[in-house]
C-alpha positions as CSV (number, residue, x, y, z in Angstrom):
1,X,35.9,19.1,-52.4
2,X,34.9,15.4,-51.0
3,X,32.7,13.6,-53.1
4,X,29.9,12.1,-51.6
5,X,30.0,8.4,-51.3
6,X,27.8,7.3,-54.2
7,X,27.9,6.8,-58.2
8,X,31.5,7.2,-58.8
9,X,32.7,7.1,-55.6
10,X,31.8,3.5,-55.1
11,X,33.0,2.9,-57.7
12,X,36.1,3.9,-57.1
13,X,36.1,2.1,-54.0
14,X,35.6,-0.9,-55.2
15,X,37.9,-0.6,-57.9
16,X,40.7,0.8,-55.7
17,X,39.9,-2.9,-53.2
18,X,39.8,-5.2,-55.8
19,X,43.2,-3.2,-56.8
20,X,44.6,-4.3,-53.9
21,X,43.2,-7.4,-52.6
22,X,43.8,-9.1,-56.5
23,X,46.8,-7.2,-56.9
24,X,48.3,-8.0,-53.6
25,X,47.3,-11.6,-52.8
26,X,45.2,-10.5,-50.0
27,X,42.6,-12.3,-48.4
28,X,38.7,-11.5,-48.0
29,X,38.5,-10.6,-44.5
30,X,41.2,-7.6,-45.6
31,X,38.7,-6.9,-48.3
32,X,35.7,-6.2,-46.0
33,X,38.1,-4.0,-43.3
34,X,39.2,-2.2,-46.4
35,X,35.5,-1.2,-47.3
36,X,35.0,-0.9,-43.8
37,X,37.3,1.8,-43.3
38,X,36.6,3.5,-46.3
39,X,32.3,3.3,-45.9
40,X,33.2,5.0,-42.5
41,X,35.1,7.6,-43.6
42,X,32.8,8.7,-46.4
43,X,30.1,8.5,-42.9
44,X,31.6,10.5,-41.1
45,X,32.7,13.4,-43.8
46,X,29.1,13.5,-45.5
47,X,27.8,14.3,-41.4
48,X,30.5,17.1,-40.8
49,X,29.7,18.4,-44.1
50,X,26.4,18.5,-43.0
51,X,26.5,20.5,-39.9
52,X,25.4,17.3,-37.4
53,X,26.8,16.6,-34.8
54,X,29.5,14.1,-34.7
55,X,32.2,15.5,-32.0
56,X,30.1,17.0,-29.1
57,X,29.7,20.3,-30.6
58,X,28.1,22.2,-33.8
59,X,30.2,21.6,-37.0
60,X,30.4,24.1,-39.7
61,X,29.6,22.6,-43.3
62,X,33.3,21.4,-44.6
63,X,35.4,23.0,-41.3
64,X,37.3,24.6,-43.7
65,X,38.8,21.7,-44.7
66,X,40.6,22.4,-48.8
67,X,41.8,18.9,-49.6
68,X,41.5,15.2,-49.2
69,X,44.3,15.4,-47.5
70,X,42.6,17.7,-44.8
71,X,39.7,15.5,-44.4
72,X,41.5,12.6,-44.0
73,X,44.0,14.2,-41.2
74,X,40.4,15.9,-39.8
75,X,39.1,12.0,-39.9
76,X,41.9,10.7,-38.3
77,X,42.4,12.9,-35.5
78,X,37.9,12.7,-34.7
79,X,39.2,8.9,-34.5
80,X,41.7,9.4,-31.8
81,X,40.5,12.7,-29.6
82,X,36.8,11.8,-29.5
83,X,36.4,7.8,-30.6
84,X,39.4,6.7,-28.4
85,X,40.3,4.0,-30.9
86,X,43.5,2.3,-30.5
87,X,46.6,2.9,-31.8
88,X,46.5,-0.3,-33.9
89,X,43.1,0.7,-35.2
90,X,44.1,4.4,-36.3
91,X,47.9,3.2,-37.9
92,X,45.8,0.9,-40.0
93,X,42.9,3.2,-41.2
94,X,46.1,6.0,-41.9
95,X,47.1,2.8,-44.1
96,X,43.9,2.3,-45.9
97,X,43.1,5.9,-46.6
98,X,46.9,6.5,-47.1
99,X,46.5,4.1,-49.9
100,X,43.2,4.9,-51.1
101,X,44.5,8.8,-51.8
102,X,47.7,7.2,-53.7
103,X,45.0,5.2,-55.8
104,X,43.3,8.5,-56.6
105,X,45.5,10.5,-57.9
106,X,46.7,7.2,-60.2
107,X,43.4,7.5,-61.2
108,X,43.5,11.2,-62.2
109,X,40.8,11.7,-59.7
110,X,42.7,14.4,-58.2
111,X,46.4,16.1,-59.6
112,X,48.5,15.2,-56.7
113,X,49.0,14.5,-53.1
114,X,51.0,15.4,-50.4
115,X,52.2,13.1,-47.5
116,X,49.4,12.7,-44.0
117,X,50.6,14.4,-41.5
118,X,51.3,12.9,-38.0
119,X,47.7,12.5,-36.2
120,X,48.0,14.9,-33.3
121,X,48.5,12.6,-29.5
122,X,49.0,9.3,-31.4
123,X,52.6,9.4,-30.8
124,X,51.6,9.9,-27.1
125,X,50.1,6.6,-27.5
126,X,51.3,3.1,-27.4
127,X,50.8,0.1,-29.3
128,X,48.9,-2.6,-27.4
129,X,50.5,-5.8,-26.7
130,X,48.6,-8.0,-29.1
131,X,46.6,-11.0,-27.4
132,X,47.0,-13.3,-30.3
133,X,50.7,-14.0,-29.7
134,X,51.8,-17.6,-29.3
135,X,53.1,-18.9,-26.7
136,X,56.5,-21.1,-26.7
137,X,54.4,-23.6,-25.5
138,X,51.4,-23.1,-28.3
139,X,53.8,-22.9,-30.6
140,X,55.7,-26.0,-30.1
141,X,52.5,-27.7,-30.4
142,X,51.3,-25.8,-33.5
143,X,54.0,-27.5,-35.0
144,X,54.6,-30.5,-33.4
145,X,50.8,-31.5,-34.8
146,X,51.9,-31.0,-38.3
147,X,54.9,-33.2,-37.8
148,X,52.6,-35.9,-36.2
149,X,50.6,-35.7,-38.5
150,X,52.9,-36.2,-41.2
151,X,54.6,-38.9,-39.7
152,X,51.4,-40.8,-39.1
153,X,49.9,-40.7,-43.0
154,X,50.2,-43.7,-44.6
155,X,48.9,-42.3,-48.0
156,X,51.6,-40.6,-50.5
157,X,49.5,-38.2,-51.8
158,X,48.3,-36.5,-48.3
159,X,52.0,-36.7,-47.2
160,X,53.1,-34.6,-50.1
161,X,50.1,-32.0,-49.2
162,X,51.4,-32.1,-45.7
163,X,54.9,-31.6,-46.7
164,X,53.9,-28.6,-48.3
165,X,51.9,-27.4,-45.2
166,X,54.8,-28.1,-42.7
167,X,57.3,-26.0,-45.5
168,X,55.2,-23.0,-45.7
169,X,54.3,-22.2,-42.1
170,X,57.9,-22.9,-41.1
171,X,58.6,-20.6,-43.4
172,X,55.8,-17.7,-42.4
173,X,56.9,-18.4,-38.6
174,X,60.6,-17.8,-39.1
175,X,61.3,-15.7,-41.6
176,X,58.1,-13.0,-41.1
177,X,57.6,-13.4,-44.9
178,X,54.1,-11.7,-46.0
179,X,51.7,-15.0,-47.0
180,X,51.1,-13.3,-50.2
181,X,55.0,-13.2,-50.8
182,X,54.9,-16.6,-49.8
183,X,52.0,-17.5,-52.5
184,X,53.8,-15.3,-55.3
185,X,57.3,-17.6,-55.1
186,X,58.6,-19.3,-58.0
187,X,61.0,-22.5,-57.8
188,X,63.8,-20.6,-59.1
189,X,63.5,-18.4,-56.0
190,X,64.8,-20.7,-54.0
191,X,68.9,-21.4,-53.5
192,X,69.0,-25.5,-52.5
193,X,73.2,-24.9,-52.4
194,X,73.1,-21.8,-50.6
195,X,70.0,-22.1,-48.7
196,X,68.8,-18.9,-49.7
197,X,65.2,-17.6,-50.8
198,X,64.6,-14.3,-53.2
199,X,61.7,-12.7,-51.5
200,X,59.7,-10.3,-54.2
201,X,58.5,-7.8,-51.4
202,X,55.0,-5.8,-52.0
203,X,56.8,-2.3,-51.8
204,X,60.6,-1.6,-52.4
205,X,63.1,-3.8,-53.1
206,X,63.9,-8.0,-53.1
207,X,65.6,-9.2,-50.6
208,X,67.3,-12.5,-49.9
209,X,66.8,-14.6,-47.0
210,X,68.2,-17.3,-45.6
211,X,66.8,-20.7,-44.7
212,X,69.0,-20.9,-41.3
213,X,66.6,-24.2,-39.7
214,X,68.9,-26.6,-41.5
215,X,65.2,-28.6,-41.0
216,X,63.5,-26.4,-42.6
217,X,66.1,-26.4,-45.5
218,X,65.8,-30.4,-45.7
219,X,62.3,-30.4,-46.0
220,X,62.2,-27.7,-48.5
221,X,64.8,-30.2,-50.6
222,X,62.2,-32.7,-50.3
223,X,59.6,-30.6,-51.2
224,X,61.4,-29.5,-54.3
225,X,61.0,-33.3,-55.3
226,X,57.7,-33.8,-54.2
227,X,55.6,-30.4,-55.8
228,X,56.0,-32.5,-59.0
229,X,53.4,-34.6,-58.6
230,X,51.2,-31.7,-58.8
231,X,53.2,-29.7,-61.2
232,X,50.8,-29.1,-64.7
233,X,52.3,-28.0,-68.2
234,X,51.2,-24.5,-68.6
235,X,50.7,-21.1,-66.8
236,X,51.9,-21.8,-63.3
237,X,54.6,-24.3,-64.5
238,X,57.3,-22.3,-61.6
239,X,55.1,-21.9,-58.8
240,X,57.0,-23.0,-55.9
241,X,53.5,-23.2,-53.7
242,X,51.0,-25.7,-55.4
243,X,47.6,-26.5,-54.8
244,X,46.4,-29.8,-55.0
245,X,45.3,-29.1,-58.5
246,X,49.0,-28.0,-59.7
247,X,47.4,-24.3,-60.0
248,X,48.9,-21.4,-57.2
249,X,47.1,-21.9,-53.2
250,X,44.7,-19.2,-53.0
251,X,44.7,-16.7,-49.7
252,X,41.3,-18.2,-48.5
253,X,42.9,-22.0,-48.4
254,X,45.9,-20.8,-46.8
255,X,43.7,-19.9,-44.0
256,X,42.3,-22.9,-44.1
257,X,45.4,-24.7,-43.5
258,X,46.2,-23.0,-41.0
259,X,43.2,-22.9,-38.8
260,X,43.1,-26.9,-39.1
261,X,46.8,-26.9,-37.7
262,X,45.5,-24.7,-34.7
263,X,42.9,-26.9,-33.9
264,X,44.8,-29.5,-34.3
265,X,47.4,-28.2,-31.8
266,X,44.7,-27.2,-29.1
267,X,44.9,-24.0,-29.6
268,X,41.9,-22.2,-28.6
269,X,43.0,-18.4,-29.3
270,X,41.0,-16.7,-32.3
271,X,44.7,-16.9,-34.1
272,X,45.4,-16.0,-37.8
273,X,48.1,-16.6,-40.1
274,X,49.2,-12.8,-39.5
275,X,49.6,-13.7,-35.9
276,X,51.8,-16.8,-36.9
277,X,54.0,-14.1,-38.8
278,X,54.1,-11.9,-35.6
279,X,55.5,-14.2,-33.6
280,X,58.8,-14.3,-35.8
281,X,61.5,-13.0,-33.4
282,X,65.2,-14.2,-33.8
283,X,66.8,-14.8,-31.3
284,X,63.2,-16.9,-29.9
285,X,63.4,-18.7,-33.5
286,X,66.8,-19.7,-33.3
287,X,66.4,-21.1,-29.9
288,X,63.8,-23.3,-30.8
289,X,65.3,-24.2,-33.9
290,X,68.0,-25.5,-31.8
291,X,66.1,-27.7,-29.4
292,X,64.1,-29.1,-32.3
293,X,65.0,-28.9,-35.6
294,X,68.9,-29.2,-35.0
């Protein structure tokens, strides 16, 4: 039986967020979708439960639905047959309460789980071309502002900070790295000789990457040198990604980097550092590597 939303349940909500938004290096805006998503589901189950009318027709209290794992499928499928919501919008609430149910039975709320099944037409359905993507043209100027910018400070301290800046989005833009994989590496990640970065992925195993913008490789040399101005004695000693205080860059200013690069650049789309991440393709990254990084 679903539990109402209520007492423990939003409790366990909560708990189950700050799970993954502390636990994951995820940002606040994630943190709001992700009670979003759950709020509405918890909605929408307490109003078939209670007869109303939520589909166009009568509902019988619980549908004979048995399990969470009904409810959610029962949720999923209202979504896409009667709500119309988009591919990208179901794939990521399947996500959310995908992870949610994981989080419950590691919780002992309920003994086990068994996998979601497919949501019945989604496959039918394809995912919409995202209007965030750069441009080759955006994206030359996203980072041809941070390298003027650079090259026009005439204080040390603000061209270390935008050292740091340049390395990390160069990194996000090639490489598709997750930013809180970017936030989480340590200096001994990082090969200088080989060129080669130790990614500790959220799920499944490490990988290693390599630095191929031989640009990107000098600057992350420099920035080896440079992070020790800000480097502090102590808990985050190895962080590779400092803050100006020496302590780890938070989500939330990581954002804030990279909305001042966009505007910056003249970029007027509603852009995010996800979308900087999307744009990664490799054959596109190589190419402009070529022409501008040699």
């Amino acid at each position: 039986m679903l539990p109402e939303y209520g007492g423990n349940s939003k409790g366990l909500v909560d708990s189950f967020i700050e799970s993954r938004v502390a636990g994951h290096g995820l940002d606040r805006r994630t943190e709001k979708a992700y009670r979003l998503d759950l709020e509405h589901f918890y909605v929408w189950a307490e109003q078939k439960r209670a007869g109303e009318n939520i589909s166009g027709e009568n509902v019988s209290p619980d549908g004979g639905l048995n399990s969470w794992e009904d409810w959610i499928e029962a949720y999923l499928n209202y979504l896409n047959k009667e709500k119309h919501l988009s591919f990208s919008t179901i794939y990521r609430k399947n996500k959310v309460l995908g992870y949610y149910l994981s989080y419950l039975v590691h919780q002992g709320v309920i003994a086990s789980c068994r996998t979601l099944r497919p949501i019945e037409g989604l496959k039918d359905k394809k995912p919409e071309p995202s209007q965030n993507l750069l441009s080759r043209k955006e994206a030359d100027a996203f980072f041809e502002a941070m390298k003027r910018e650079y090259e026009g400070l005439d204080n040390e301290f603000r061209r270390r900070v935008c050292l740091r800046d340049m390395v990390m989005m160069e990194i996000i833009f090639y490489h598709k790295i997750e930013i809180s994989e970017l936030l989480r590496l340590k200096v001994q990640d990082y090969d200088q000789e080989a060129g080669t970065l130790v990614v500790r992925r959220k799920r499944g195993k490490d990988v290693t990457v390599r630095l191929f913008s031989r640009g990107l490789q000098r600057k992350m040399g420099l920035w080896l040198k440079e992070r020790n101005a800000f480097r502090r004695e102590g808990e985050y000693y190895d962080e590779l990604i400092l803050s100006k205080l020496g302590k780890p860059l938070s989500m939330e200013m990581f954002i804030k980097i990279f909305d001042k690069y966009r505007k910056l650049a003249g970029i007027k789309k509603r852009l995010t550092p996800k979308d900087l991440k999307e744009n990664c393709m490799k054959q596109y990254a190589r190419e402009l590597v070529m022409e501008k990084w040699g």
